[in-house]
N, C-alpha and C positions, 0 to 999 in steps of 0.2 A: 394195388401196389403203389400206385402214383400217388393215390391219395394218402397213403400213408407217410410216403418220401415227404410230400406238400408239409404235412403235420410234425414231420421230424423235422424241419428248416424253420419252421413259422416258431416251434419249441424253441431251437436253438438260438435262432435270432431275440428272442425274448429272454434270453437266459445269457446272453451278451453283454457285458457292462457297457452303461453307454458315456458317451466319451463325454467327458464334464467340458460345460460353456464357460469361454473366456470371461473374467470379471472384466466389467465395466470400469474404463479410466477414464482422467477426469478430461483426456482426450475425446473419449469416444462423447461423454455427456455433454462437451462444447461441440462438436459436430451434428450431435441431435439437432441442438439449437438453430443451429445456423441452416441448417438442411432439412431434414426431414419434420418440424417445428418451427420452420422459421415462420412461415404465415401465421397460425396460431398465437407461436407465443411472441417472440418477439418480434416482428411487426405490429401487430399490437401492443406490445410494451412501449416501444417506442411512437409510436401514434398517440399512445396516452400522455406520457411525457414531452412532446412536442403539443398539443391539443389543446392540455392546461400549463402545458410552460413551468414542468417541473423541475427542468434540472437548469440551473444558470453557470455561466464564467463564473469560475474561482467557487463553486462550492462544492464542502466538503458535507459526504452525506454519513451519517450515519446505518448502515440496513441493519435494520434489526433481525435478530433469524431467532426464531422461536425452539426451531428444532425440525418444524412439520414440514409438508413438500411443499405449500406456497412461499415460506420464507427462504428455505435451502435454492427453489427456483428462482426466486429475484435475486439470491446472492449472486447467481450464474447467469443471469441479464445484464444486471448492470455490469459485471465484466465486461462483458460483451459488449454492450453500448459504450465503456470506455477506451474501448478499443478503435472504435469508430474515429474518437477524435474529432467528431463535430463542434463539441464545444469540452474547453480542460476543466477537468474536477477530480475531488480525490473521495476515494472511498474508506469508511470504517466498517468491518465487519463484525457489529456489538451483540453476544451472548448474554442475556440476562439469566443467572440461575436463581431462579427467587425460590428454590429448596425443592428440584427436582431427588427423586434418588437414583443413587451413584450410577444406574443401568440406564438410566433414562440422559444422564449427563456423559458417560461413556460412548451412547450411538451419537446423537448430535457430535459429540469430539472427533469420533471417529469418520462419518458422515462429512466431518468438514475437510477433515484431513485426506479423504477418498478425492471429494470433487476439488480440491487445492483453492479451499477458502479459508484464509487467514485470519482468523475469528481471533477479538479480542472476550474473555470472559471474565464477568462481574458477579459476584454474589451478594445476595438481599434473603429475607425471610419473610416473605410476604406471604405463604405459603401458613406458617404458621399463625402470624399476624390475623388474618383473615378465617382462621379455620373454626373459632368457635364463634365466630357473627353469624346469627341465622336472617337476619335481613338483609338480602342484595347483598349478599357474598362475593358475587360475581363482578358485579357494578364497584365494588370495591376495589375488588386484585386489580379490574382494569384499569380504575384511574390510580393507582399505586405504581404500579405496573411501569403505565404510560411517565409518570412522575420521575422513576428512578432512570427509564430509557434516556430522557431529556437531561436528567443532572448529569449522565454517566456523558453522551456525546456533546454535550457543550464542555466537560472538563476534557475532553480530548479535542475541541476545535474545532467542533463543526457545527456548524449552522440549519442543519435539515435532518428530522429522521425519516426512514422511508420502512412503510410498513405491505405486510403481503396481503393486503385484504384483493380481493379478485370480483370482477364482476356479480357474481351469484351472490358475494355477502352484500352488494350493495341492492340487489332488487330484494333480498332477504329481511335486509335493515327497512327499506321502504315500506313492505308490505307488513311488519312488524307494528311500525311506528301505528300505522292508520289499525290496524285489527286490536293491537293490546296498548298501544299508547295514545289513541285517540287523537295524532296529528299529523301531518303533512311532513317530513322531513326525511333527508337521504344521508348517507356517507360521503362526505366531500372528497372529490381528490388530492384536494390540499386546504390548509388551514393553519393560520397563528398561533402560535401558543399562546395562551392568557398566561402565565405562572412564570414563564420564561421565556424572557426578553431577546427578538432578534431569533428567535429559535421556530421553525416551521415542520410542519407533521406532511407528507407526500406519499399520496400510493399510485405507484407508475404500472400495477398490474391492475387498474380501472376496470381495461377490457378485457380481461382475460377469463376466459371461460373454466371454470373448477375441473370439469370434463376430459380438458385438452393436458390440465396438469396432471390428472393421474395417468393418462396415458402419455405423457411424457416419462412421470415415473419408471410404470410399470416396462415402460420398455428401454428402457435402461435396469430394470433389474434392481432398482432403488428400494428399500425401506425405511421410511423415518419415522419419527415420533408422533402420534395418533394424536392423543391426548394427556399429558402428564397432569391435570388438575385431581385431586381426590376428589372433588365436587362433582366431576362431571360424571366419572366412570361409571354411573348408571342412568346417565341420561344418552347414550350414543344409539340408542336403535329407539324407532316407533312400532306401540302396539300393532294388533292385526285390525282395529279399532280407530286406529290415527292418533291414540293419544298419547304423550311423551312427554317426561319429565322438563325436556327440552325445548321451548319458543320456537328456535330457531328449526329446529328438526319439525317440528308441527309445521312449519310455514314453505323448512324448503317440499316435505308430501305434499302440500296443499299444491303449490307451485308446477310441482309433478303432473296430480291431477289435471288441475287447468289447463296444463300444454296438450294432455290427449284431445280435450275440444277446440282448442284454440293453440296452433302451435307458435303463434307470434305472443303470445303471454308474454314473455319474459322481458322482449324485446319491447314492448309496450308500458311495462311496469319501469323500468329502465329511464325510455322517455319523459316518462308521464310529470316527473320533477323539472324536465327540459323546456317544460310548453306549461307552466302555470301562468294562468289569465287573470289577476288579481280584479279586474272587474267581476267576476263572474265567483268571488270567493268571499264569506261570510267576513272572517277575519284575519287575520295574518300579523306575524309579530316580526319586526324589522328594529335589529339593535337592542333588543330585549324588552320594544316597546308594542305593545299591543295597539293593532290598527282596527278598526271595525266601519264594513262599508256605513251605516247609520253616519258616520262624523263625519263626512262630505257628501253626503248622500243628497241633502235638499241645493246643496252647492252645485253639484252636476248637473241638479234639473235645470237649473238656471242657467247654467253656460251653455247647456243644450240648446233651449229656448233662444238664447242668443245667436247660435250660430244658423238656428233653423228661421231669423228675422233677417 
């Protein structure tokens, strides 16, 4: 008889509607930040942006927000860091739609209007432009991409655009370079624009771990936009194989792998652009000029020799 009592409550309790969870306000998501994230993210954010000295007096930055969680995230740091008032600057919050459709441009709007970021948005058709180039399609929209970001916040006044790349795409880009591009190069924190003048590129999420942002997300109850490119949508998963439409998904597995034998990987890869010894390196190009140890090569034996007389 107990047992059956037990079995009639365990039923009912299951057959109870259960009481729906508060949506997330753009209160509760700046309290994440500041509390339960704040060493993660932005301590970190801010460590990057003091570190390489990205944010100056009197500038006005561009954030670019794509739609996806690393750029809606930065939109919600640098509030946050402007709050601080350690040094004054003004922000723009620039929407590029280079011909998402209308569902994909509706959450991003929506998404902005949730966390109360005041997004200006631009349209371009890059989208289409780019759709029947079958070589480096992607290397394309990028510098398009990057091109119309730059015209849109210099004609609104600002001097800086600031993008979500996060730590993992910069050990991703490194290991990339050397496996399928056959050279030494990383993702800068910051850089000049060559095309426009007076105009600077800045990612204040350097350190920040991809990890830490989805479980920022996910506990905030967040969804944003995955991926809106028609290019990519069948490059987002790796075979059982390892192999994938994608470089970058090839590289972040590989990455994967390598941390089960060696859990300092990543942090190592990271470095590894930190600590280049140019004695100890075949060639190297400085200013777009190709260096090669041979051209001072018999010059060094000799100042050697001299220092060892």
């Amino acid at each position: 008889m107990e047992q059956k009592t037990e079995k009639w409550k365990l039923e009912n309790q299951q057959m109870e509607p259960r009481e729906e969870c508060r949506e997330r306000t753009s209160e509760d998501i700046e309290k994440s930040i500041r509390k339960k994230f704040h060493k993660q993210l932005f301590s970190r954010f801010a460590k990057a942006v003091r570190d390489y000295r990205l944010v100056q007096e009197g500038d006005r930055i561009a954030v670019c927000i794509s739609g996806g969680k690393d750029s809606m995230l930065m939109a919600k740091l640098f509030q946050e860091l402007q709050k601080h008032r350690k040094v004054s600057f003004e922000l723009e919050f620039l929407v590029m739609d280079p011909g998402y459709l209308p569902a994909n441009r509706t959450l991003i709007e929506e998404n902005a209007k949730k966390m109360e970021i005041p997004i200006t948005v631009f349209e371009t058709e890059i989208f289409d432009a780019v759709y029947e180039i079958e070589k480096s399609p992607c290397y394309l929209c990028a510098r398009m991409r990057r091109g119309h970001l730059y015209h849109q916040a210099k004609e609104l006044g600002c001097n800086k655009i600031a993008l979500g790349h996060h730590y993992d795409d910069v050990i991703e880009t490194i290991l990339m370079g050397m496996l399928y591009g056959g050279q030494i190069q990383t993702m800068m924190p910051k850089l000049h624009s060559t095309n426009f003048q007076g105009m600077e590129l800045i990612r204040p999420m350097y350190y920040i771990r991809e990890e830490d942002i989805k479980h920022w997300r996910d506990y905030n109850e967040l969804y944003f936009l995955q991926c809106a490119c028609r290019f990519t949508e069948s490059c987002a998963s790796v075979e059982s194989d390892g192999s994938s439409m994608s470089k970058r998904m090839e590289i972040k597995a590989l990455i994967a792998e390598m941390k089960k034998m060696n859990p300092f990987v990543e942090a190592n890869i990271f470095k590894s652009v930190e600590n280049v010894n140019l004695n100890t390196v075949i060639a190297y190009k400085e200013h777009g000029e190709r260096c090669h140890f041979l051209d001072n090569y018999n010059k060094s034996a000799v100042e050697s020799r001299r220092e060892e007389e």
